[in-house]
N, CA, C and O of each residue as an XYZ file, in Angstrom:
468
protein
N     -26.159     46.732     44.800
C     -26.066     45.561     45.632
C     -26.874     45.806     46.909
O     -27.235     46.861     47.430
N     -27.027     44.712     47.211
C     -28.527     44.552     48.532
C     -28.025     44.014     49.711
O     -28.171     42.796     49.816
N     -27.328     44.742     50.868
C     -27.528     43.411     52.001
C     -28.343     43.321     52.798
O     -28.851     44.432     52.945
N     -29.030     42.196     53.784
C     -30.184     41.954     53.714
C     -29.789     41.509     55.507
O     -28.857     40.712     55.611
N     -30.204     41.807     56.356
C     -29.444     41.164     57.900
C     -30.965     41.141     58.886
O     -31.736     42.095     58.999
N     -31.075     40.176     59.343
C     -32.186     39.914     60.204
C     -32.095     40.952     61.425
O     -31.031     41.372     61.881
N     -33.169     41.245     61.811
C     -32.847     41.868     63.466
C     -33.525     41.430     64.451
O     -34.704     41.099     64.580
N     -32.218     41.482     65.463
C     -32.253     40.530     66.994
C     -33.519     41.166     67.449
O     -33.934     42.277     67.120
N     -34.099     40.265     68.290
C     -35.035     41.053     69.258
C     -36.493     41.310     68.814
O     -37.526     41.570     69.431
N     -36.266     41.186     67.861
C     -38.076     41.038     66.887
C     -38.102     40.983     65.592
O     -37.024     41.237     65.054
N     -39.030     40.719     64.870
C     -39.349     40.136     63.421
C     -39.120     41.166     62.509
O     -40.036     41.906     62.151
N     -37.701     41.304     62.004
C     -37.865     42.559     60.847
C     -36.278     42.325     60.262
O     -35.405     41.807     60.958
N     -36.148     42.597     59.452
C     -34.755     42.921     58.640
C     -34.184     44.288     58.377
O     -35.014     45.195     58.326
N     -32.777     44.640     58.182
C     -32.457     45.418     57.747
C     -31.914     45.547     56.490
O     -31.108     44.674     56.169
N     -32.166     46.457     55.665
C     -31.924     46.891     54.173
C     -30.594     47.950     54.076
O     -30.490     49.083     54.545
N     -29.787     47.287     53.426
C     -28.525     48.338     52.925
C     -28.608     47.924     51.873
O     -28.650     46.775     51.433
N     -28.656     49.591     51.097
C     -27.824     49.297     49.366
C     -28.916     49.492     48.695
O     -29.845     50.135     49.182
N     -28.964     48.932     47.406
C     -30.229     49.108     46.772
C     -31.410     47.982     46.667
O     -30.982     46.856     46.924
N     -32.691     48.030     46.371
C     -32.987     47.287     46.437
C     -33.881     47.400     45.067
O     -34.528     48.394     44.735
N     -33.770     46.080     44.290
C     -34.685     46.558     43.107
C     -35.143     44.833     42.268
O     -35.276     43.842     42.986
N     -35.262     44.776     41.278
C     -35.801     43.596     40.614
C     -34.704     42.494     40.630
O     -35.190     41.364     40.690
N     -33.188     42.544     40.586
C     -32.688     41.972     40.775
C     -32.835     41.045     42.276
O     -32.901     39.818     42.344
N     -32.858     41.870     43.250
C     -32.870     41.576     44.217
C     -33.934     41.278     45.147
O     -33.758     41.029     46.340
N     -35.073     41.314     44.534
C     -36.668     40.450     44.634
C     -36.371     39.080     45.293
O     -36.460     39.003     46.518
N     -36.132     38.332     44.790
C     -35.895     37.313     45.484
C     -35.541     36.548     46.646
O     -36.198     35.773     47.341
N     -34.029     37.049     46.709
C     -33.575     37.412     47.954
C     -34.129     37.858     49.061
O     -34.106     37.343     50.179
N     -34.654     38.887     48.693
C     -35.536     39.819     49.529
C     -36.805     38.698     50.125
O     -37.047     38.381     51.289
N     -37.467     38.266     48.869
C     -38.487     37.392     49.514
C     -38.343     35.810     49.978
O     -39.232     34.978     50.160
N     -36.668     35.671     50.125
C     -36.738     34.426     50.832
C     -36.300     35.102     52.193
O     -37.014     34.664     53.094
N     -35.164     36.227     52.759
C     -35.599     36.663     53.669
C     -36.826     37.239     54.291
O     -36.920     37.359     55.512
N     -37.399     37.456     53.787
C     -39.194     37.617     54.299
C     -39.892     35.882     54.824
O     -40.500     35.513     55.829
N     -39.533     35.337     53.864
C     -40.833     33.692     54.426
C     -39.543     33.502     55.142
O     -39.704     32.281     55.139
N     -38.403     33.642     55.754
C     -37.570     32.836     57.030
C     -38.141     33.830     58.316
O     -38.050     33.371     59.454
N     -38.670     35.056     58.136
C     -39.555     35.689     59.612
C     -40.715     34.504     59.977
O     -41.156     33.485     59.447
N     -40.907     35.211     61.104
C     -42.015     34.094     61.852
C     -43.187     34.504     60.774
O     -43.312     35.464     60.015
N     -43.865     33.522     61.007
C     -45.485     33.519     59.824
C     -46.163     34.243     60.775
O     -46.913     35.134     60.377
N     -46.010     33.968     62.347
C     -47.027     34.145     62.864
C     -47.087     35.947     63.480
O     -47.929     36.484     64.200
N     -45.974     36.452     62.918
C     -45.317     38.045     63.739
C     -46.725     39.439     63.419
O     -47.083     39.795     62.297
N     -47.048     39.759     64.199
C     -47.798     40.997     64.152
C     -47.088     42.212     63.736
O     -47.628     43.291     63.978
N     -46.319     42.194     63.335
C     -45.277     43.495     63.218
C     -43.980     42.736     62.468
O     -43.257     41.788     62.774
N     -44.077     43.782     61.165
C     -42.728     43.229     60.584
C     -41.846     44.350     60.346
O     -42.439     45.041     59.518
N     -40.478     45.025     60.703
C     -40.099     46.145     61.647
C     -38.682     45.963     59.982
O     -38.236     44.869     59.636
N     -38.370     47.063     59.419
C     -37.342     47.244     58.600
C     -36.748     48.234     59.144
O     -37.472     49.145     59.547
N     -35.445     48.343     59.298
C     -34.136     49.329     59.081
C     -34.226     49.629     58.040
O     -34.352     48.732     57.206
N     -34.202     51.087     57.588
C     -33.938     51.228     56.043
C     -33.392     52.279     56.162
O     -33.623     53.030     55.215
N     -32.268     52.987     57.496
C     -31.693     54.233     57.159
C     -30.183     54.025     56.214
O     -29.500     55.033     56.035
N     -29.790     52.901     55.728
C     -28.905     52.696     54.775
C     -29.430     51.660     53.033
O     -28.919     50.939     52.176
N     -30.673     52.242     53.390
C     -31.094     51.896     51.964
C     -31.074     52.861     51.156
O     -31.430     53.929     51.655
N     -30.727     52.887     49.853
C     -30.631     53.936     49.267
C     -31.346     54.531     48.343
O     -31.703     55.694     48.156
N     -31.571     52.994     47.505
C     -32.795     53.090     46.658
C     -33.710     51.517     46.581
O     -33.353     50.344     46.695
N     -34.820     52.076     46.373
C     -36.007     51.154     46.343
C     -37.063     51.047     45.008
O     -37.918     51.894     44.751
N     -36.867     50.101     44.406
C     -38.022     50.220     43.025
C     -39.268     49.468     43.711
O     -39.306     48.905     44.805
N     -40.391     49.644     42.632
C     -41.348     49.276     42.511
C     -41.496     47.712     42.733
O     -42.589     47.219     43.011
N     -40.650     47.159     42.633
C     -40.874     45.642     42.465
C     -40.459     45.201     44.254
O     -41.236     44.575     44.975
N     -39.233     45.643     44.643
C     -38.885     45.510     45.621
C     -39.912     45.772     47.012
O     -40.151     44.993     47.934
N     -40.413     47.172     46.781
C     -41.631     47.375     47.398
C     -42.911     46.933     47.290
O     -43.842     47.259     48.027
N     -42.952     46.128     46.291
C     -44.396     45.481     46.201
C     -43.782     44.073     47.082
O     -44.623     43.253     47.450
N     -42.598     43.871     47.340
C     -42.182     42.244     47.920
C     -42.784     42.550     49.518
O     -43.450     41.747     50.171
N     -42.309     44.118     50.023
C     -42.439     44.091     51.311
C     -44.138     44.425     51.771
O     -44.546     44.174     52.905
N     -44.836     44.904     50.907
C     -46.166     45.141     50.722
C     -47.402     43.760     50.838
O     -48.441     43.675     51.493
N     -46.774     42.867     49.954
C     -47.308     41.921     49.374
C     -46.672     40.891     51.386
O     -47.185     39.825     51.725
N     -46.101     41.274     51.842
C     -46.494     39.987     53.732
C     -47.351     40.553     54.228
O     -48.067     39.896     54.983
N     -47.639     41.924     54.038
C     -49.275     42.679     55.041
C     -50.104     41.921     54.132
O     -50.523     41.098     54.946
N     -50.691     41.571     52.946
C     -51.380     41.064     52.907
C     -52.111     39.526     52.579
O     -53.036     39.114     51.879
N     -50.949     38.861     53.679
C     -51.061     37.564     54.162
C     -51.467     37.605     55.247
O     -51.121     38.423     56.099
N     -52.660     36.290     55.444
C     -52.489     36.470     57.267
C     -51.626     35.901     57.693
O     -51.088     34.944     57.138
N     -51.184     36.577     59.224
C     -52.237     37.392     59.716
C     -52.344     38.788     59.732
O     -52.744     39.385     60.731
N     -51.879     39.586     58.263
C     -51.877     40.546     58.303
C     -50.974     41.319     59.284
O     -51.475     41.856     60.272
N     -49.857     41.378     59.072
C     -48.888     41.929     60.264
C     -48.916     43.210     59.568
O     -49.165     43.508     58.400
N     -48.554     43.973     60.731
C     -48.103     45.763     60.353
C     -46.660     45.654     59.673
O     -45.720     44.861     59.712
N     -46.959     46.823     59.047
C     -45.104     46.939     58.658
C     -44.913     48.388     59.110
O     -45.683     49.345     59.022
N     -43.343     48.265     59.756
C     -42.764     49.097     60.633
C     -41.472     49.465     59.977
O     -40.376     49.020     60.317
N     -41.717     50.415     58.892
C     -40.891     50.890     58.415
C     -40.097     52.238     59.014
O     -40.534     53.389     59.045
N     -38.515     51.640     59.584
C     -37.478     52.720     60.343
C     -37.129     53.235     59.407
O     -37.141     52.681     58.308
N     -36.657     54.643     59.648
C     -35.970     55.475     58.781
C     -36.095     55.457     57.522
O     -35.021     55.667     56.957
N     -37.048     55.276     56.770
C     -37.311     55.058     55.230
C     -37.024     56.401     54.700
O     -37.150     57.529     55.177
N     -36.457     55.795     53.195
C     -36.491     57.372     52.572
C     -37.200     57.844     52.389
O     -38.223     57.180     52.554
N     -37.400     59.007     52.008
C     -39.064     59.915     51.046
C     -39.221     59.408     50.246
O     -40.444     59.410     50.108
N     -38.481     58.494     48.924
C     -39.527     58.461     47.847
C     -39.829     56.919     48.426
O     -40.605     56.630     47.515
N     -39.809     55.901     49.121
C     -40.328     55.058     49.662
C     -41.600     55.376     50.523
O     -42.519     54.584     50.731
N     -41.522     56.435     50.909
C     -43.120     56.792     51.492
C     -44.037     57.231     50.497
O     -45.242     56.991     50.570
N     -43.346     58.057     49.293
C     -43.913     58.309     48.158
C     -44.955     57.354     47.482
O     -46.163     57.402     47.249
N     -43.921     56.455     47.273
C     -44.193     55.298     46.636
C     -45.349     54.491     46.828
O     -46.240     54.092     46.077
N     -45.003     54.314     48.468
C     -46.418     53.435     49.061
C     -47.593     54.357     49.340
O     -48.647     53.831     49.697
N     -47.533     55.472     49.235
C     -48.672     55.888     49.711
C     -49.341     56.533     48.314
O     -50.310     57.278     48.172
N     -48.540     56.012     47.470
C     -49.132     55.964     45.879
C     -49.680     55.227     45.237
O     -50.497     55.492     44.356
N     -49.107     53.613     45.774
C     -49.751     52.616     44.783
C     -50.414     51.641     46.677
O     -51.469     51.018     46.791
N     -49.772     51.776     47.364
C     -50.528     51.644     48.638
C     -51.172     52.145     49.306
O     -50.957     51.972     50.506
N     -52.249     52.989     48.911
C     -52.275     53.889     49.987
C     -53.116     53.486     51.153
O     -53.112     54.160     52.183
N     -53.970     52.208     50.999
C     -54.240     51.780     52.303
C     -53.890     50.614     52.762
O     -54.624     49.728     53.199
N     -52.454     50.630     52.628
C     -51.431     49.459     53.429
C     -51.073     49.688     54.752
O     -51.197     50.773     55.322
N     -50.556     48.503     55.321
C     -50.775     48.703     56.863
C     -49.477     48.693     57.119
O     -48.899     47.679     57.509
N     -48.679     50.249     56.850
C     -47.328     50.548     56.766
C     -47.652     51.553     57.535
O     -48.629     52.300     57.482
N     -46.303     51.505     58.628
C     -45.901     53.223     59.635
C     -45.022     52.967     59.554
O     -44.501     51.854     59.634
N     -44.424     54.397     59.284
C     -43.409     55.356     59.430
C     -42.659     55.835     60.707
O     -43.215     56.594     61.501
N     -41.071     55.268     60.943
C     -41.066     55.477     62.016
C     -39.346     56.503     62.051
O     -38.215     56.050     61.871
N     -39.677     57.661     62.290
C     -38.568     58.603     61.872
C     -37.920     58.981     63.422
O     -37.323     60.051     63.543
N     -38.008     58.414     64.147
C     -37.589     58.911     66.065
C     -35.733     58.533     65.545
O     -35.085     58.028     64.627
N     -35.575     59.160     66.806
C     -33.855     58.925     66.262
C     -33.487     57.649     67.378
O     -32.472     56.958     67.307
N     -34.039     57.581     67.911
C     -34.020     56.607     69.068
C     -34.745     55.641     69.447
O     -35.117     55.491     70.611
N     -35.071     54.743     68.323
C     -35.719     53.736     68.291
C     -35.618     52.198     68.724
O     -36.321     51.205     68.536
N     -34.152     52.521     69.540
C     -33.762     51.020     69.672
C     -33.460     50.383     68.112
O     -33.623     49.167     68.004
N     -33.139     50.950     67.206
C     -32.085     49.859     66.067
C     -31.109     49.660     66.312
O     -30.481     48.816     65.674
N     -30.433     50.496     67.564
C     -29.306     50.488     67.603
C     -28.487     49.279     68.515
O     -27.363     48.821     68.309
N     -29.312     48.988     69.428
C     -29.567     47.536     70.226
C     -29.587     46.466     69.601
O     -28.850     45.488     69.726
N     -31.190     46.792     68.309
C     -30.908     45.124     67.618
C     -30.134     45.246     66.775
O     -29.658     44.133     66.552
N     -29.682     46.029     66.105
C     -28.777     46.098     64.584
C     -27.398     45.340     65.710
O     -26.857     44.351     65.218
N     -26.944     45.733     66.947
C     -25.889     45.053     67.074
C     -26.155     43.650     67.202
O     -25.190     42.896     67.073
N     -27.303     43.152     67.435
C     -26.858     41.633     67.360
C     -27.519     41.031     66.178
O     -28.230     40.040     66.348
N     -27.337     41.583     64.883
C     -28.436     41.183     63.809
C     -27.200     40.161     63.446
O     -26.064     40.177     63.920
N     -27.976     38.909     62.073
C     -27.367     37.890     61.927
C     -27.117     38.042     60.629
O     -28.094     38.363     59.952
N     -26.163     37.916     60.113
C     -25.944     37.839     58.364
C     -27.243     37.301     57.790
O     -27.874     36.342     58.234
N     -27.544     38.030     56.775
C     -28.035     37.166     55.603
C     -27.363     37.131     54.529
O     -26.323     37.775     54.391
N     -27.804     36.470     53.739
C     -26.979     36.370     51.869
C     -27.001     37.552     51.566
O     -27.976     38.256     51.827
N     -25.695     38.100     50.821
C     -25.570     39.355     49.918
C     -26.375     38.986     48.663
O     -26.686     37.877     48.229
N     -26.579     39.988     48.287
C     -27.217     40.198     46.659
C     -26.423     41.041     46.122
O     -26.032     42.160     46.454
N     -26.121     39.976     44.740
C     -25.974     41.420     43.995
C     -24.297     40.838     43.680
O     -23.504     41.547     43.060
C-alpha cells in the first residue's frame, strides 16, 4: 500500500509504503495536481520502502515535460538510485541524503492525499 501526502511549502510529495504498478496511477494524478509551472519537484521518500520500475518511470517521465523541473529526491533508498541511474542515467534527479533538510517543517503541514492500495 502507497500513501501519497503533498508537501507544505513547495512542490513535491511524500511517499510511504510501496510503490509499484498498482499504484501508478495514483501516483500520477498526484503528480499533474503539482504546479505545471514548478522548477523543482522535491519527494520524501525516507518511508518508502519499495519502488518498481513502473512507479519510477511515473516520477521520471514530469522531468521530461516542460519546463523540465529538477527532481529532488529526499532520503531515497539505494536501489532507487540504482535504478535511475540505470535506466536514467541522464535524468535531472539529485539526491538529497542531509539529515536536516527541512522535511521536517513541511511534512508537518503536508495535506492528505488518497491512499492506494
Amino acid at each position: 500500500m502507497l500513501t501519497v501526502c503533498s508537501l507544505a511549502g513547495r512542490a513535491g510529495l511524500r511517499l510511504d509504503g510501496e510503490a509499484d504498478l498498482t499504484s501508478q496511477d495514483e501516483l500520477q494524478k498526484a503528480l499533474a495536481a503539482l504546479p505545471p509551472d514548478a522548477a523543482e519537484i522535491h519527494f520524501e521518500l525516507a518511508r518508502l520502502m519499495f519502488i518498481d520500475v513502473a512507479a519510477t518511470r511515473v516520477l521520471i517521465a514530469r522531468t521530461l515535460q516542460p519546463p523540465h523541473p529538477r527532481l529532488i529526491l529526499h532520503h531515497p533508498p539505494p536501489f532507487l538510485q540504482r535504478l535511475i541511474h540505470v535506466l536514467w542515467p541522464d535524468s535531472n534527479a539529485q539526491f538529497d541524503f542531509s539529515p536536516d533538510n527541512g522535511s521536517g517543517r513541511e511534512l508537518a503541514g503536508r495535506s492528505p492525499m488518497p491512499k492506494v492500495g
